[in-house]
N, C-alpha and C positions, 0 to 999 in steps of 0.2 A: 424663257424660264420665269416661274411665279416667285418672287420675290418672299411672299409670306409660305408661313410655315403652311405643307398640303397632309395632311391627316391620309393614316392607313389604316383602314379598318376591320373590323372582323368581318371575314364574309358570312353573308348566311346560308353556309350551306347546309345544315343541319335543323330545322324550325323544332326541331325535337327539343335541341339545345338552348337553354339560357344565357349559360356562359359556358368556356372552354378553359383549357389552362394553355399557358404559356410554354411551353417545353425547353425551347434551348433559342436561342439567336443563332443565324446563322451568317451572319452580319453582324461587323463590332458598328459600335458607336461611333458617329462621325465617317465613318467609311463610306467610300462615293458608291453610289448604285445606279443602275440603270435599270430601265422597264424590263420587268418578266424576271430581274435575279430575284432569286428566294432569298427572305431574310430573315424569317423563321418558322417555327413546328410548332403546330397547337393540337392540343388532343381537345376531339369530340368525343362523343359517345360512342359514336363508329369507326374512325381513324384517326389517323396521325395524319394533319394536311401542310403543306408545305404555305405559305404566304405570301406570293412576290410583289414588289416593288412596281406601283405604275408608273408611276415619275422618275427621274433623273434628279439626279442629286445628289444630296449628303442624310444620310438615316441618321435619327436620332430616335435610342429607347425611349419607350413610354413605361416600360411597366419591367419588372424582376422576373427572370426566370421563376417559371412555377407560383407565380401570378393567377389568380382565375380573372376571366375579363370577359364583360358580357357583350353578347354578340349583338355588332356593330357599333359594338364602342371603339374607340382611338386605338388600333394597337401601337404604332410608334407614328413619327411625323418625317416628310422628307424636306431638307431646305434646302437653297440656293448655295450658301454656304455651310462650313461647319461650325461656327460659332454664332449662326444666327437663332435669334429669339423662337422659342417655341410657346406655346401657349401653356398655363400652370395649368390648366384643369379645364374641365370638359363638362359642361349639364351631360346629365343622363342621357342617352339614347332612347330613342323612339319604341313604342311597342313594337314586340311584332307580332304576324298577323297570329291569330289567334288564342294570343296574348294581352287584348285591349280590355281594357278594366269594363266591366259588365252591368254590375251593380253596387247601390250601397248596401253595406250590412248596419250593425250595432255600431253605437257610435261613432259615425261619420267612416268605418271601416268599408272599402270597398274591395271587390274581386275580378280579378282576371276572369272571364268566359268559362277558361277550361276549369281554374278553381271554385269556380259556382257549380258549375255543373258536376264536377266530381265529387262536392260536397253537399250539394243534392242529390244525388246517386244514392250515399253512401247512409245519408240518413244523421251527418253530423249537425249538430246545434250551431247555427254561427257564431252564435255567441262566446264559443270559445275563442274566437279570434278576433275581441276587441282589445283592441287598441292597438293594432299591427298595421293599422296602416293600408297600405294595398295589400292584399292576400294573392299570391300567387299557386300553380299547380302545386310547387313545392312544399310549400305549407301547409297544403292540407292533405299531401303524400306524409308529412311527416306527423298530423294526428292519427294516421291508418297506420301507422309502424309502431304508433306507442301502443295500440292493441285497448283491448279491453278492462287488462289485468291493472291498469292504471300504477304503472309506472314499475320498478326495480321493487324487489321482495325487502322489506324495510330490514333494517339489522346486518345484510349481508354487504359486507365490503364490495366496489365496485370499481371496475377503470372503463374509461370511454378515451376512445378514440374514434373519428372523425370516416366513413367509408370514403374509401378513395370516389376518382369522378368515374371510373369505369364502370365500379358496381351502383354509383347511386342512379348512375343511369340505366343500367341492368335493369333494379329492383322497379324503375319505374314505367320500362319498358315492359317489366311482366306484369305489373299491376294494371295497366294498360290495357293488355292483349288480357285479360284475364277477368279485369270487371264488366265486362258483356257477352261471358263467356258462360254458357251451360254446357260446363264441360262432363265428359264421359271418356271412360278407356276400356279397352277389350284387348285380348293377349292369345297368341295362337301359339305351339311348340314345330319350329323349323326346324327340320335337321340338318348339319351343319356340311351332308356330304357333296350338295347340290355348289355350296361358295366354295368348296374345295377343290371340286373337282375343275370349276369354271378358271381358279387364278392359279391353276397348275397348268392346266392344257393352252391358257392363253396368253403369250409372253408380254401382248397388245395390252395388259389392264395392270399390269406391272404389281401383280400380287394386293392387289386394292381391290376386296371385295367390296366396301362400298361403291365401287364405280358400278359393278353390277346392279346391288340396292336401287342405285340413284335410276340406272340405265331400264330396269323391269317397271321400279316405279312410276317415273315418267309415262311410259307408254301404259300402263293401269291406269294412269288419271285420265286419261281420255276416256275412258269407258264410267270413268267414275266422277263427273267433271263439280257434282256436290263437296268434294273432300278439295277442290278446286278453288272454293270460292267464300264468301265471309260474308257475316250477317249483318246487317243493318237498318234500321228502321223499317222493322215488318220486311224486309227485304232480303232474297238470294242474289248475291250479285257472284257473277262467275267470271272468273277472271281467262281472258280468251289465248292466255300465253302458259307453260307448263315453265315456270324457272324455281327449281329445287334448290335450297340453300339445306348446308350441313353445319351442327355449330358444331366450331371447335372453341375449349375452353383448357388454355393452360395456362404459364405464368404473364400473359401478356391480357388477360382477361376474354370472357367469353364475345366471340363473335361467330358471324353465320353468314359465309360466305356464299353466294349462288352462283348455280350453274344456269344459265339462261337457255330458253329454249331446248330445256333437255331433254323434249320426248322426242327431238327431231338430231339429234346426235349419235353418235355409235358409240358403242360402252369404250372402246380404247379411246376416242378424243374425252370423253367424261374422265375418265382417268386422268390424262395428262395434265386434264385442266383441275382438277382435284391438285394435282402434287402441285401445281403453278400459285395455285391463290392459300395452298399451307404454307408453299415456301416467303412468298409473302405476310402470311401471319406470322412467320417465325422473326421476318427478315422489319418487321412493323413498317411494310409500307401498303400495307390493302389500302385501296383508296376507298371513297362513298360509292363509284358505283360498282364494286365490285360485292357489296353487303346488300345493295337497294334491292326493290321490286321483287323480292321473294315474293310467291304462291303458297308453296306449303315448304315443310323443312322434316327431316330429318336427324335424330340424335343418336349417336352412337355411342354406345356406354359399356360396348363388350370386351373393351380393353381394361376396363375400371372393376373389372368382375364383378359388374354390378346385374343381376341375377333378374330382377325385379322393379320398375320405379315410375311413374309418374309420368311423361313429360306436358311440358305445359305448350300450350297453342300461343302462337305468336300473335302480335295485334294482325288485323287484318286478315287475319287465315282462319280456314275453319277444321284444319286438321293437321296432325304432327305425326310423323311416326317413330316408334323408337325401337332401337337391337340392344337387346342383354346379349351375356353372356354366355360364354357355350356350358352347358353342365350337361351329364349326363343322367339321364331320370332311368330309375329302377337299378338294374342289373345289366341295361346296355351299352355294349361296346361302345356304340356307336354317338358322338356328340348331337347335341339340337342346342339352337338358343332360344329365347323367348322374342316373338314380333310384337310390339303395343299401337295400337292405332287410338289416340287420344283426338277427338272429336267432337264440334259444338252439335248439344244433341237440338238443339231449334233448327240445325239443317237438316240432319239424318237421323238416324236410331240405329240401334244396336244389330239390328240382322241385317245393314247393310254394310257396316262399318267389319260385321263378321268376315262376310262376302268376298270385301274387298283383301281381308286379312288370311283369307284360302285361295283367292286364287293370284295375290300376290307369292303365298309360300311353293303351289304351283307354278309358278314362272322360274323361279329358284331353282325346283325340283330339276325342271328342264334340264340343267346341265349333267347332271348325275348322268353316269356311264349308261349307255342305251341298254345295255344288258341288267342294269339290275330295275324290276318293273316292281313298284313300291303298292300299297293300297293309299289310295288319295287321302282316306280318312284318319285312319291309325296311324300310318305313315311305316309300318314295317313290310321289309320285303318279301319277294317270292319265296326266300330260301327260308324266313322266319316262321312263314306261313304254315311252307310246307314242312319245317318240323313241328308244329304245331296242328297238323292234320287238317288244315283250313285251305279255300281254296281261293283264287284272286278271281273275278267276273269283270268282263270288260262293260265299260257305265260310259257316262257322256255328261258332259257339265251343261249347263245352262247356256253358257256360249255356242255350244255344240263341238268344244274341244273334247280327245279321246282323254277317260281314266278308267281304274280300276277302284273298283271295293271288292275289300273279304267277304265273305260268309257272315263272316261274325261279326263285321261292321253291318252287317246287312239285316241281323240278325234270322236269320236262315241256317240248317241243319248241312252239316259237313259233307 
């Protein structure tokens, strides 16, 4: 055994990450440890990770619960004994990788890579960040958050408080995904009898019409493999794996866990493994690889009776899709929700993002009871039609799958 004090450090598992925080010890002070016990919880951006112990020995804290400590710094020390000397303090930690100061600015101020380059992006003066020292990402994420309107509205009372670590890394995760983003959205009206009918008749999807979503979707990207893949220096890169992540966002903060491999899965194992990585969000143990290596994602907003909205593209991805709410348009019975296909438009355009957004609500439609024959385009049925003196023609999609159109879709005489 090493007599002097052996440092335990942050791992790097996160490069996203600068620092972390501290959560809870799970090891007191002075208590003997062995290699692989956990002896404490740190939250990253992505999870909660446990920390164990490589050495043998006696743990001794480095740092307070709820601590931030940056990664690969000293988290605690292990020693031979329990009253032996540990060391007061610690220089800095090493950059990490593309993290390494880049250039000098305004007086003797220099920048990390990625905060030059974001601050070139962005068209800011560097001169606002003299005398700081080294200038990190964060710094110059936090000149893009104070905005244009240059500061709080003068005269009006204000309180600040500090965002937690979950949304500061959120906000920097979108800003991320979002500043090389020429984004674009399109919005199709589903009707909602196709998910109803699917997690009635199928005990296997355990009333998770998302698993559906995710199960139609999947196998659509393979036909669609641009809504696949993310842009890059003049560049389409397509990523040659289908892994669907869904965010969920409630009191434990927004994450987006994936299904890996989901075009090659059956809708009931999509499902199970849906309820398995919620009950893990609920239960705050998702690990890193359970959020990683997303393709595209999915957002569901039709429990929120959110009608209508936006979603934004994640870094690395070139397309999102999102589900509203079910509402009912006009005077019909019958529920629809809104489908949004949010889209970098330097990979695709709009009449194919359309495409993809018809014959995904076609896939859907599938489940609906074989007896009722819908028109592909309007989306009302035989019996609708036929009170309406219209007639349904049988047509054929571009794939060469069977549909129908009315008359009146068709615009043609009764």
């Amino acid at each position: 055994m090493d007599t002097k004090a052996q440092a335990v450090r942050i791992p790097r598992e996160n490069v996203n990450d600068e620092k972390v925080k501290l959560v809870s010890w799970l090891a007191a002070d002075r208590e003997r440890v062995e290699p692989g016990k956990p002896v404490a919880e740190v939250e990253t951006s992505k999870a909660v990770l446990e920390i164990e112990s490589p050495f043998s020995g006696y743990l001794r804290h480095g740092a307070a619960q709820g601590a931030e400590i940056e990664v690969g710094a000293v988290l605690c020390y292990v020693t031979a004994g329990p009253d032996d000397p540990v060391p007061a303090a610690e220089s800095a930690p090493q950059a990490r990788p593309g993290q390494e100061e880049a250039g000098a600015g305004p007086a003797g101020t220099r920048f990390s890579r990625r905060a030059l380059l974001l601050a070139q992006e962005h068209g800011i003066d560097l001169r606002r960040f003299e005398g700081l020292g080294l200038v990190r990402e964060r710094d110059v994420l936090d000149v893009l958050g104070a905005g244009a309107a240059g500061g709080p509205r003068r005269g009006v009372p204000t309180r600040t408080e500090p965002l937690s670590n979950r949304k500061k890394a959120e906000v920097a995760q979108l800003l991320s995904g979002q500043a090389n983003v020429l984004a674009s959205v399109l919005s199709v009206l589903c009707p909602t009898r196709g998910l109803r009918a699917a997690i009635s008749s199928r005990m296997d999807l355990g009333a998770n019409a998302l698993a559906v979503v995710v199960y139609e979707t999947a196998r659509l990207l393979k036909g669609y493999p641009i809504f696949n893949a993310f842009y890059r220096d003049d560049c389409v890169n397509y990523y040659e794996a289908v892994n669907i992540g869904f965010a969920v966002d409630s009191d434990r903060g927004l994450k987006v866990p994936v299904i890996r491999d989901a075009d090659k899965k059956e809708a009931g194992a999509i499902a199970r493994e849906i309820q398995d990585l919620l009950l893990s969000y609920q239960t705050n143990e998702l690990k890193v690889k359970d959020i990683a290596d997303g393709t595209f994602t999915i957002t569901d907003l039709s429990a929120e009776d959110a009608l209508f909205f936006r979603p934004l593209i994640n870094q690395d991805q070139g397309a999102i899709l999102g589900i509203g709410a079910e509402q009912f348009p006009g005077s019909r019975e019958e529920g629809a929700y809104q489908l949004f296909l949010g889209f970098d438009h330097r990979l695709s355009e709009g009449r194919m993002a359309a495409r993809f957004l018809r014959n995904l609500r076609a896939s859907l439609a599938k489940y609906e009871p074989a007896a009722e024959i819908r028109c592909d385009a309007c989306r009302r049925s035989a019996l609708e039609l036929e009170k309406a003196r219209l007639r349904l023609l049988r047509s054929a999609r571009a794939d060469g799958s069977r549909a129908w159109v009315c008359t009146a879709c068709l615009g043609i005489g009764r």
